[in-house]
PyMOL Python script that loads the backbone (N, CA, C, O; Angstrom):
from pymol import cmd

cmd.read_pdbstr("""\
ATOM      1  N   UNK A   1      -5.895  -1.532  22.559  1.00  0.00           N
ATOM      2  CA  UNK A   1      -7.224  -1.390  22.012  1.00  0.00           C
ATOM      3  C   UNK A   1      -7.643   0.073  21.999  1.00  0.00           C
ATOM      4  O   UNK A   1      -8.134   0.257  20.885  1.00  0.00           O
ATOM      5  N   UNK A   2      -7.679   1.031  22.595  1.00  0.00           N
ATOM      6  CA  UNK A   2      -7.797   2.282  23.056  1.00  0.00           C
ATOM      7  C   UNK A   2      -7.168   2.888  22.082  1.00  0.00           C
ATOM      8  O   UNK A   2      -7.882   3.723  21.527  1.00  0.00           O
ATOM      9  N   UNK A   3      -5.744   2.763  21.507  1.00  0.00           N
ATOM     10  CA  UNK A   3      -5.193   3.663  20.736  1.00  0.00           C
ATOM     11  C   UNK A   3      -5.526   3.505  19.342  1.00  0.00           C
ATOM     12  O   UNK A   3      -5.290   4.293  18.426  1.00  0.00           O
ATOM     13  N   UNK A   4      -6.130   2.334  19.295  1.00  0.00           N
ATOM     14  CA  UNK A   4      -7.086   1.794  17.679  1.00  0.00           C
ATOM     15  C   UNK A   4      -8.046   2.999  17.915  1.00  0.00           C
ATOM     16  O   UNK A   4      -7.944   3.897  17.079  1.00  0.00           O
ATOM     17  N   UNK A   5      -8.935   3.169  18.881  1.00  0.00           N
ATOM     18  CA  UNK A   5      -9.892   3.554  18.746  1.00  0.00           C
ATOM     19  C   UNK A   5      -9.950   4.956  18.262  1.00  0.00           C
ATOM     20  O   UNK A   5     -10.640   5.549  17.433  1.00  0.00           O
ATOM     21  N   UNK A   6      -9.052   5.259  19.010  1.00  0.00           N
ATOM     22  CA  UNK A   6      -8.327   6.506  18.812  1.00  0.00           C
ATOM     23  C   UNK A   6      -8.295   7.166  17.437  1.00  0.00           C
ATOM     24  O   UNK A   6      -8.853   8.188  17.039  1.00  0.00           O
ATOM     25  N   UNK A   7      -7.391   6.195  16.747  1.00  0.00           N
ATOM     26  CA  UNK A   7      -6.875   6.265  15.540  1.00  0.00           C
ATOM     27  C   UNK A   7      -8.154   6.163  14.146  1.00  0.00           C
ATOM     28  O   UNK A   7      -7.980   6.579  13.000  1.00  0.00           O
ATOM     29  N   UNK A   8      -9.515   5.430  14.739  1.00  0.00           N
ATOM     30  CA  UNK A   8     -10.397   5.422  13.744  1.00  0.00           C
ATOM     31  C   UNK A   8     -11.187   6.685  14.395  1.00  0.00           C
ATOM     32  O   UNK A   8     -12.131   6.795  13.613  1.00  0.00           O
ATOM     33  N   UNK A   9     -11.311   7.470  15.152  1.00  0.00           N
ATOM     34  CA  UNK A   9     -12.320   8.511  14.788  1.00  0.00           C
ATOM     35  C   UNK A   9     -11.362   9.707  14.057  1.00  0.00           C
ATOM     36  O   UNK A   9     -10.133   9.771  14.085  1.00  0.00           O
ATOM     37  N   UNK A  10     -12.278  10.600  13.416  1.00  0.00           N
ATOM     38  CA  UNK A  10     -12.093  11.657  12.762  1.00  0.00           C
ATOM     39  C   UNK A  10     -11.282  12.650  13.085  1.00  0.00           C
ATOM     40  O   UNK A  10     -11.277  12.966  14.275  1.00  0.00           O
ATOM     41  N   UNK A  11     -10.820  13.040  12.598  1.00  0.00           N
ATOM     42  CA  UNK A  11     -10.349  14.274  13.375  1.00  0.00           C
ATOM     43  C   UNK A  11     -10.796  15.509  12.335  1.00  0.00           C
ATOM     44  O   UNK A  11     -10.696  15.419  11.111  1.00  0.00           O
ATOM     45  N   UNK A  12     -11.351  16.783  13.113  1.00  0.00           N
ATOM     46  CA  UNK A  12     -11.249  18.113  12.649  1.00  0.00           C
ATOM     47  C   UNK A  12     -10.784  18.815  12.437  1.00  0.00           C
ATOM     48  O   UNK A  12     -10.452  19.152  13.574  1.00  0.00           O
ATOM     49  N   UNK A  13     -10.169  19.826  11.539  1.00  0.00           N
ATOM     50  CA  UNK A  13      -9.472  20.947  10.851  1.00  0.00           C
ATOM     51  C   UNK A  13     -10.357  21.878  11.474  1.00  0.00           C
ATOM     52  O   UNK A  13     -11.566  21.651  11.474  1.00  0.00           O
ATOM     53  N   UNK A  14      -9.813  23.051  12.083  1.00  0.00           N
ATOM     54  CA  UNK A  14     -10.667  24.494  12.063  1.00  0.00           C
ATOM     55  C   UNK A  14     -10.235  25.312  11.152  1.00  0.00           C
ATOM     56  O   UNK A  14      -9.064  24.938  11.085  1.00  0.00           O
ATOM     57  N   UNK A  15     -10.349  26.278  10.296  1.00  0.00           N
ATOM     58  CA  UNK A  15     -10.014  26.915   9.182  1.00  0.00           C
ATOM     59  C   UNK A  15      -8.782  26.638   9.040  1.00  0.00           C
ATOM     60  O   UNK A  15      -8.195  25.847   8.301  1.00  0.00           O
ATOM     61  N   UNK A  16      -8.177  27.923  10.420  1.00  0.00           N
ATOM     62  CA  UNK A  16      -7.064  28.451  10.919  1.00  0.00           C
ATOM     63  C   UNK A  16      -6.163  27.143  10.276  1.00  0.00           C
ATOM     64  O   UNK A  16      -5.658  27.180   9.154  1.00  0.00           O
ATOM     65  N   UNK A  17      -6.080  26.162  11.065  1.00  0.00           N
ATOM     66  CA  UNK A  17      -5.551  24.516  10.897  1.00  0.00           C
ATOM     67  C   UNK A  17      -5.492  24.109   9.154  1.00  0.00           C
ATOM     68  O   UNK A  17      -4.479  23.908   8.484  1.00  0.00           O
ATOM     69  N   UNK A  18      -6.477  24.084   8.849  1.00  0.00           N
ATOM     70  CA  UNK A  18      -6.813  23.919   6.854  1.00  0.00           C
ATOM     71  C   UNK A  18      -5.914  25.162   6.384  1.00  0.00           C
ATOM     72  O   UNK A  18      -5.061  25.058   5.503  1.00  0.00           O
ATOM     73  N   UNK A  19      -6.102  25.942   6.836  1.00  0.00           N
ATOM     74  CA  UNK A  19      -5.082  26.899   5.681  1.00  0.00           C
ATOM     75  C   UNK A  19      -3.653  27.035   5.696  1.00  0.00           C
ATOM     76  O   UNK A  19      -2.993  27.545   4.791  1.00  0.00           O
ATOM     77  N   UNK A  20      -3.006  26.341   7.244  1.00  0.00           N
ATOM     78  CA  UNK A  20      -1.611  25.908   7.423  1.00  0.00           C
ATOM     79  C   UNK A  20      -0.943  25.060   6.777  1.00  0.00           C
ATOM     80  O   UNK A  20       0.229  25.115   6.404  1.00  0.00           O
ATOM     81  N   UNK A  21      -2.218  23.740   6.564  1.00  0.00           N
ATOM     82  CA  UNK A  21      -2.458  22.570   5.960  1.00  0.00           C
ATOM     83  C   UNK A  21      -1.755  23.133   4.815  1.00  0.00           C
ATOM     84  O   UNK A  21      -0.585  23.393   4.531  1.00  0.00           O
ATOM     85  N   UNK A  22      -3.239  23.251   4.095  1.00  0.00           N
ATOM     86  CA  UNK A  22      -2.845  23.219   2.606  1.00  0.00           C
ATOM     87  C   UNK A  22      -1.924  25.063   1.736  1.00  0.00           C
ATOM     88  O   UNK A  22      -1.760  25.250   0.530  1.00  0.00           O
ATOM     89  N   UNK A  23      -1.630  25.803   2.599  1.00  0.00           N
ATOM     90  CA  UNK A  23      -1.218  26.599   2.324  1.00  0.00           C
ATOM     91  C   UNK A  23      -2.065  27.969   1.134  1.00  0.00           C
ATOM     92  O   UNK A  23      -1.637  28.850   0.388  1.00  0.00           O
ATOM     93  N   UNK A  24      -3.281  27.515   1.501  1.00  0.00           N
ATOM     94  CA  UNK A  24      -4.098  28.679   0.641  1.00  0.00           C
ATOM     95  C   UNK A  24      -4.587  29.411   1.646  1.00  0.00           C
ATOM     96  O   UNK A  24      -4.147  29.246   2.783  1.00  0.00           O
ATOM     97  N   UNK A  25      -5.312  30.088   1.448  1.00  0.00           N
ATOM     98  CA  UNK A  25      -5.989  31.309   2.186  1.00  0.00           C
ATOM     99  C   UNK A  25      -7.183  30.882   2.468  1.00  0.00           C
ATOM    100  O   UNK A  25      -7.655  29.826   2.047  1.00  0.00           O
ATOM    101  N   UNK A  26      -7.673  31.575   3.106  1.00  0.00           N
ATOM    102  CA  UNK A  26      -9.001  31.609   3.549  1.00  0.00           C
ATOM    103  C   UNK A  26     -10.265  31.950   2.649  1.00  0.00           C
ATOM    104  O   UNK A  26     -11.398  31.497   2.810  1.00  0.00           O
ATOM    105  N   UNK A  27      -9.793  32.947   1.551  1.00  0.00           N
ATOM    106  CA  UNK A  27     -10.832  33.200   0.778  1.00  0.00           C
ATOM    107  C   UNK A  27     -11.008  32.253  -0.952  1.00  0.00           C
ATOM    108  O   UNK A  27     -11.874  32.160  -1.822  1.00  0.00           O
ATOM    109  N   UNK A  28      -9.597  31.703  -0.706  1.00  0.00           N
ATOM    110  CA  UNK A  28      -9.428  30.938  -1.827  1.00  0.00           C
ATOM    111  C   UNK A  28      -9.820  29.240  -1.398  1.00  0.00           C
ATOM    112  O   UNK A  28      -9.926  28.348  -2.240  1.00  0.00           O
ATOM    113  N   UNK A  29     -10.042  29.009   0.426  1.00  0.00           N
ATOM    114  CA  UNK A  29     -10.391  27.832   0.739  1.00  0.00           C
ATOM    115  C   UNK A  29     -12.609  27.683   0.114  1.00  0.00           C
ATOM    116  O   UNK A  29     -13.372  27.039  -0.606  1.00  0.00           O
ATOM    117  N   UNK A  30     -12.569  28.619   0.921  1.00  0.00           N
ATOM    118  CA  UNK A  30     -14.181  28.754   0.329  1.00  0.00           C
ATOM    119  C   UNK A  30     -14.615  29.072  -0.986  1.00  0.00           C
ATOM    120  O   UNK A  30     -15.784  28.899  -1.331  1.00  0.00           O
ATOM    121  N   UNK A  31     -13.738  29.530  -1.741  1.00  0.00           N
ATOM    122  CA  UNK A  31     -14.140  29.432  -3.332  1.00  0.00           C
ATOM    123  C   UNK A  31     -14.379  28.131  -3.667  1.00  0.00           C
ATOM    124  O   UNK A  31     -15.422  27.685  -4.144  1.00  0.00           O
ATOM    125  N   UNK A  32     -12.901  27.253  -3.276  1.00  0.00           N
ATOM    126  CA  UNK A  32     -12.803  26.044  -4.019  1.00  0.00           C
ATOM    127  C   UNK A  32     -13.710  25.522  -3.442  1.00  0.00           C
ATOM    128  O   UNK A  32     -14.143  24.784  -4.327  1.00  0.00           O
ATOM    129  N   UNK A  33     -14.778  25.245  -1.957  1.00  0.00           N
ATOM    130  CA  UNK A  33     -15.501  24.860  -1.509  1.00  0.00           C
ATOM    131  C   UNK A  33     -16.812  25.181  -2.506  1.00  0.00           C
ATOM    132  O   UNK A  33     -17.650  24.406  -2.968  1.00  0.00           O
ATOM    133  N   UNK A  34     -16.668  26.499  -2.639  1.00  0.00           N
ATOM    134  CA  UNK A  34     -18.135  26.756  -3.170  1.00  0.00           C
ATOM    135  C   UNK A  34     -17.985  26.274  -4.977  1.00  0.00           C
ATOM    136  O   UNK A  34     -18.978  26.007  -5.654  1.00  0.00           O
ATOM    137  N   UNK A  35     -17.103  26.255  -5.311  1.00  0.00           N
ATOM    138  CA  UNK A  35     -16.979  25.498  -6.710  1.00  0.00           C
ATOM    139  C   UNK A  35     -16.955  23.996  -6.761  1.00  0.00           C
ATOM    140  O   UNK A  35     -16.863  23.514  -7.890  1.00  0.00           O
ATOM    141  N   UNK A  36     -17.008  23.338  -5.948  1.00  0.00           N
ATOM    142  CA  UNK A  36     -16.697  21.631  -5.325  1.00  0.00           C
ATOM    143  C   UNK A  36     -15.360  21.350  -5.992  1.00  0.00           C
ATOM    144  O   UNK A  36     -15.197  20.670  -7.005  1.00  0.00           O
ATOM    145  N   UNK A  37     -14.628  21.839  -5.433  1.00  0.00           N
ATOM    146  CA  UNK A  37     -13.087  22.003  -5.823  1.00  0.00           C
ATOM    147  C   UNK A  37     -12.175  21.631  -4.423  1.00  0.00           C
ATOM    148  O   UNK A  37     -10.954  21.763  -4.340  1.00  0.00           O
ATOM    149  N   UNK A  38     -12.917  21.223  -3.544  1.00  0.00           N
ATOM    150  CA  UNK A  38     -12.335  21.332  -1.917  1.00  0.00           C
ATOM    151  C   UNK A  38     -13.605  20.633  -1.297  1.00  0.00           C
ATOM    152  O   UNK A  38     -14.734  20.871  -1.726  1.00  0.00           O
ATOM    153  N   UNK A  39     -13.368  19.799  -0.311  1.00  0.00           N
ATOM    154  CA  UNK A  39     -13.932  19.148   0.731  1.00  0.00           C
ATOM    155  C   UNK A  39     -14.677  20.540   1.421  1.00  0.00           C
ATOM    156  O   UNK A  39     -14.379  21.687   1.755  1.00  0.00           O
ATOM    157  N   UNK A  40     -15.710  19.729   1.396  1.00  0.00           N
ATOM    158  CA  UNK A  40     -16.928  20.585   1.849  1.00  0.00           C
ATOM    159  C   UNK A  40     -16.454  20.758   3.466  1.00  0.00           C
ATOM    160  O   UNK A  40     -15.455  20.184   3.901  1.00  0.00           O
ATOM    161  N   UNK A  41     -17.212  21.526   4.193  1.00  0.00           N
ATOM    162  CA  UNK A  41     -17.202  21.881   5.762  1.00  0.00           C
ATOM    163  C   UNK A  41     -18.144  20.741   5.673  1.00  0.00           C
ATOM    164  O   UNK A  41     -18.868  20.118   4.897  1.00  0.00           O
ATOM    165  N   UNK A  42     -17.543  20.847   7.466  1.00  0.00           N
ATOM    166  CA  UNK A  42     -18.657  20.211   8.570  1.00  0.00           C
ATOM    167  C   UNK A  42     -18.892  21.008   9.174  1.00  0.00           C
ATOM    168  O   UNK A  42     -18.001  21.748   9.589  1.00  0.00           O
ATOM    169  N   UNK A  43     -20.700  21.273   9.604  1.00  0.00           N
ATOM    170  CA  UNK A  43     -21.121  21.690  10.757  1.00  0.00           C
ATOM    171  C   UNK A  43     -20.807  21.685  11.779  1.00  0.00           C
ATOM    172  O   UNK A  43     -21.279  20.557  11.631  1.00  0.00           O
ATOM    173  N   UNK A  44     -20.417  21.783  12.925  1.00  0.00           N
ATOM    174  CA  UNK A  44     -20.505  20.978  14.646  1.00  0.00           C
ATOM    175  C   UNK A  44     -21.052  22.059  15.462  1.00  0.00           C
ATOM    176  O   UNK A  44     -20.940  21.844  16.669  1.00  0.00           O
ATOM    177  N   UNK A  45     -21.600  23.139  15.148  1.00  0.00           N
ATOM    178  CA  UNK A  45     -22.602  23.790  15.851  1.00  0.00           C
ATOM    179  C   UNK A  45     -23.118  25.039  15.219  1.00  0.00           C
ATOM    180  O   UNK A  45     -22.225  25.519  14.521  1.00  0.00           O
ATOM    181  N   UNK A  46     -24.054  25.652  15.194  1.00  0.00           N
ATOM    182  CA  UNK A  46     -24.615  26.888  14.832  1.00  0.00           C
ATOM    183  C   UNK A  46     -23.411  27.745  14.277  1.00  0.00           C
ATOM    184  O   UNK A  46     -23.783  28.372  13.285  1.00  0.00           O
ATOM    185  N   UNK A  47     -22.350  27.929  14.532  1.00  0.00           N
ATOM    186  CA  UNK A  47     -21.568  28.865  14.784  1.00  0.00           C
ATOM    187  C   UNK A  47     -20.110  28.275  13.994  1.00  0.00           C
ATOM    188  O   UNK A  47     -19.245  29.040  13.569  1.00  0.00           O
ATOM    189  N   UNK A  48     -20.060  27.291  13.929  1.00  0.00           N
ATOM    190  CA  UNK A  48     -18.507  26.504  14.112  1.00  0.00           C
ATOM    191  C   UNK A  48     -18.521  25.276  12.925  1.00  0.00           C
ATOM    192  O   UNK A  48     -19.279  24.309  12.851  1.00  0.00           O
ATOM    193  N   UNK A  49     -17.488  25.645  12.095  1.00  0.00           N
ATOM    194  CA  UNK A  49     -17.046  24.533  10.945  1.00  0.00           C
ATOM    195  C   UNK A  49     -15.667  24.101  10.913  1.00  0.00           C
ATOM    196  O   UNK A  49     -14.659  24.670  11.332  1.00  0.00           O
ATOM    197  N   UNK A  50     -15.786  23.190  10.443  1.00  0.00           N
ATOM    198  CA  UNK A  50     -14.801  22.353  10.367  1.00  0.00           C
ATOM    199  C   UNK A  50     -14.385  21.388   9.090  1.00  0.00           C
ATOM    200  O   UNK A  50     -15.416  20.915   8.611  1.00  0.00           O
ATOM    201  N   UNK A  51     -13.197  20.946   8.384  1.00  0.00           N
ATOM    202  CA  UNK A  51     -13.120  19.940   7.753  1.00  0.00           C
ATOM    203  C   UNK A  51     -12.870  19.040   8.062  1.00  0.00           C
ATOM    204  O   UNK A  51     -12.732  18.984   9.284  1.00  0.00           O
ATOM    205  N   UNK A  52     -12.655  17.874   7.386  1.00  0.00           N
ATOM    206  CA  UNK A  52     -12.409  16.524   8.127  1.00  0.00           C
ATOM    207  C   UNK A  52     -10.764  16.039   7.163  1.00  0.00           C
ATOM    208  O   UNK A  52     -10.497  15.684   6.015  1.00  0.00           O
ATOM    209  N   UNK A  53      -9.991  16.296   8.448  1.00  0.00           N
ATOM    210  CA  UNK A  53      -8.534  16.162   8.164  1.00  0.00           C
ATOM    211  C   UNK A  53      -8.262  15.005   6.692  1.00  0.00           C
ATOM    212  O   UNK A  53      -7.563  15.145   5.689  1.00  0.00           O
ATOM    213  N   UNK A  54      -9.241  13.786   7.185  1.00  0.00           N
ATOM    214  CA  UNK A  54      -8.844  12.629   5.911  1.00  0.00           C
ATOM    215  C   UNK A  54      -9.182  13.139   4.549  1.00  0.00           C
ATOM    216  O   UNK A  54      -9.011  12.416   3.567  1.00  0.00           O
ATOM    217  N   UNK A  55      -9.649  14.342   4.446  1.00  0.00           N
ATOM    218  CA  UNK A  55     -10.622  14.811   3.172  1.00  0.00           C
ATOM    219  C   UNK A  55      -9.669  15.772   2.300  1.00  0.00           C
ATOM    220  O   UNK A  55      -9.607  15.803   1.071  1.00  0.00           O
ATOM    221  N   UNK A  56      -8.871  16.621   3.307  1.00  0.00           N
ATOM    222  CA  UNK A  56      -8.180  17.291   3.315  1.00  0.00           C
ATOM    223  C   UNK A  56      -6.849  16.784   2.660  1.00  0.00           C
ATOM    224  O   UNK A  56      -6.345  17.448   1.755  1.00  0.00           O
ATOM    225  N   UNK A  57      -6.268  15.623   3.098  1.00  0.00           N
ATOM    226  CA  UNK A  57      -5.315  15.119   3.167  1.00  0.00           C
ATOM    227  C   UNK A  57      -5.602  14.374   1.747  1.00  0.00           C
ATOM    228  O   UNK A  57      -4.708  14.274   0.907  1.00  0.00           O
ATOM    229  N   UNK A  58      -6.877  13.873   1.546  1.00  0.00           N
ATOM    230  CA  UNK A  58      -6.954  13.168   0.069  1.00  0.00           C
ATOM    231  C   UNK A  58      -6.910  14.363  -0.771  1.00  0.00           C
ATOM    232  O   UNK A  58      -6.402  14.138  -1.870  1.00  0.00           O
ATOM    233  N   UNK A  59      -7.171  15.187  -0.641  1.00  0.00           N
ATOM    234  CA  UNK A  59      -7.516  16.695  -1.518  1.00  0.00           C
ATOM    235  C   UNK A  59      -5.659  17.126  -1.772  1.00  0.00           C
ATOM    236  O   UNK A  59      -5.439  17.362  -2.960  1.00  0.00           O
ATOM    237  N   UNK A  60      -5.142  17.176  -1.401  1.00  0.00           N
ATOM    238  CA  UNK A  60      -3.667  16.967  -1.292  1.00  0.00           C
ATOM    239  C   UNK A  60      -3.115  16.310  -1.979  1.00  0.00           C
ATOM    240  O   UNK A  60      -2.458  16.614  -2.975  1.00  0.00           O
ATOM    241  N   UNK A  61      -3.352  15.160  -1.454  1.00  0.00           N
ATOM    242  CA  UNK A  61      -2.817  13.720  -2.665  1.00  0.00           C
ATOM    243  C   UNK A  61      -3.337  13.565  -4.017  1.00  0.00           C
ATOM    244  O   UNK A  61      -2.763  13.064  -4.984  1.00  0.00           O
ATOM    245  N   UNK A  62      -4.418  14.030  -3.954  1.00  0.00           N
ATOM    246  CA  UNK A  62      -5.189  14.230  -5.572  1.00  0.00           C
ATOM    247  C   UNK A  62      -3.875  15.419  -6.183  1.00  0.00           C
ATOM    248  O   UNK A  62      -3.326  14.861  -7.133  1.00  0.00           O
ATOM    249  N   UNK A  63      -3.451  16.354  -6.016  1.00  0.00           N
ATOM    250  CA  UNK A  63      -3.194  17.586  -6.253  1.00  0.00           C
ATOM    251  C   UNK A  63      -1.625  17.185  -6.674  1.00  0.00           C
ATOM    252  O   UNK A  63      -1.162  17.495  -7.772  1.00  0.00           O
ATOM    253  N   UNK A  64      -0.870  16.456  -5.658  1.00  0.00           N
ATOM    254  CA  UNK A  64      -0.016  16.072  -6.062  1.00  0.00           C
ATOM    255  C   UNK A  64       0.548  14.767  -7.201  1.00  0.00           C
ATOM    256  O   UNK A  64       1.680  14.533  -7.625  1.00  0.00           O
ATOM    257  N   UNK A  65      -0.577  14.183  -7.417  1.00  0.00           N
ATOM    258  CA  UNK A  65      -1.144  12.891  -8.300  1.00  0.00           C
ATOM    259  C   UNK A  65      -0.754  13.068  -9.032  1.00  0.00           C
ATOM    260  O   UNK A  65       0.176  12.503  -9.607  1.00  0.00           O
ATOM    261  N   UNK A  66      -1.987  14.896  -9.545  1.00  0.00           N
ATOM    262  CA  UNK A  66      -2.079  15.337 -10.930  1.00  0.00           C
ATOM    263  C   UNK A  66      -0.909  15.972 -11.369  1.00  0.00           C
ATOM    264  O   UNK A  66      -0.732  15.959 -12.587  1.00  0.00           O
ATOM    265  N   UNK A  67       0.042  16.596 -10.579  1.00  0.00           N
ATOM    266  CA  UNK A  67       1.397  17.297 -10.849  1.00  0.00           C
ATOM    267  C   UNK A  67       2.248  15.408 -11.032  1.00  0.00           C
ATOM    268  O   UNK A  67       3.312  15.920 -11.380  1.00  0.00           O
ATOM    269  N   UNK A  68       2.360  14.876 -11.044  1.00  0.00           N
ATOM    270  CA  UNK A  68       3.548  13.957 -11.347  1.00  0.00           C
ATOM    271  C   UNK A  68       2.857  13.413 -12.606  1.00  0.00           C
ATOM    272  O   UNK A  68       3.533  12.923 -13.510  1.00  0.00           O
ATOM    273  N   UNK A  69       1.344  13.502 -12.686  1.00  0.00           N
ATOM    274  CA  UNK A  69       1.051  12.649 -13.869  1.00  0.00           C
ATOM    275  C   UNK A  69       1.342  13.943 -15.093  1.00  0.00           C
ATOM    276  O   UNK A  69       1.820  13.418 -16.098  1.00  0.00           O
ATOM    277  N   UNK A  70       1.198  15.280 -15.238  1.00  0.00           N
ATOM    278  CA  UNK A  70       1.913  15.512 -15.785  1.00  0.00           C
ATOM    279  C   UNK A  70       2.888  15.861 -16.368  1.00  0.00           C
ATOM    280  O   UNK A  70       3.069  16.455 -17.430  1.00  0.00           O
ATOM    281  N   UNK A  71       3.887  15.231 -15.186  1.00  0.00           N
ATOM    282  CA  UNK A  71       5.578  15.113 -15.202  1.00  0.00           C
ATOM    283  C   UNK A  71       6.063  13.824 -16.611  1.00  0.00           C
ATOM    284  O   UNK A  71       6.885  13.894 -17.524  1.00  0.00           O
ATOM    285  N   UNK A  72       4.908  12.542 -16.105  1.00  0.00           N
ATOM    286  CA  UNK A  72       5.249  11.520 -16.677  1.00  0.00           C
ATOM    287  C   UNK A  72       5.015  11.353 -18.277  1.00  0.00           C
ATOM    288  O   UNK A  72       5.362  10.319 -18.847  1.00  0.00           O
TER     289      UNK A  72
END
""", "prot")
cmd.dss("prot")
cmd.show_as("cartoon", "prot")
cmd.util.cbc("prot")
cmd.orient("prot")
């Protein structure tokens, strides 16, 4: 039961983490943010953002979607 629980909360990206991820930069992560081209940040304090890994990971799969659809 514990490792369910586990498994349904969120998990956070810190930049550093998102730009390993998806292999862009830092200044090209906040463009696409500020164009709604990229999963918005999360807040979690005055100071400190974050993405939310599942957002990330769909942002990915969209990306690779669109490269096979126009393979097909």
């Amino acid at each position: 039961m514990k490792n369910q629980q586990q498994n349904t909360q969120p998990k956070i990206l810190r930049l550093p983490q998102t730009v390993a991820k998806t292999g862009l930069g830092r200044s090209t992560i906040y463009n696409l943010v500020s164009r709604g081209e990229f999963p918005q940040q999360i807040k979690l304090s005055p100071r400190t953002m974050g993405f939310l890994e599942s957002e990330v990971d769909q942002w990915l799969a969209g990306k690779v979607e669109a490269r096979n659809q126009k393979r097909a």
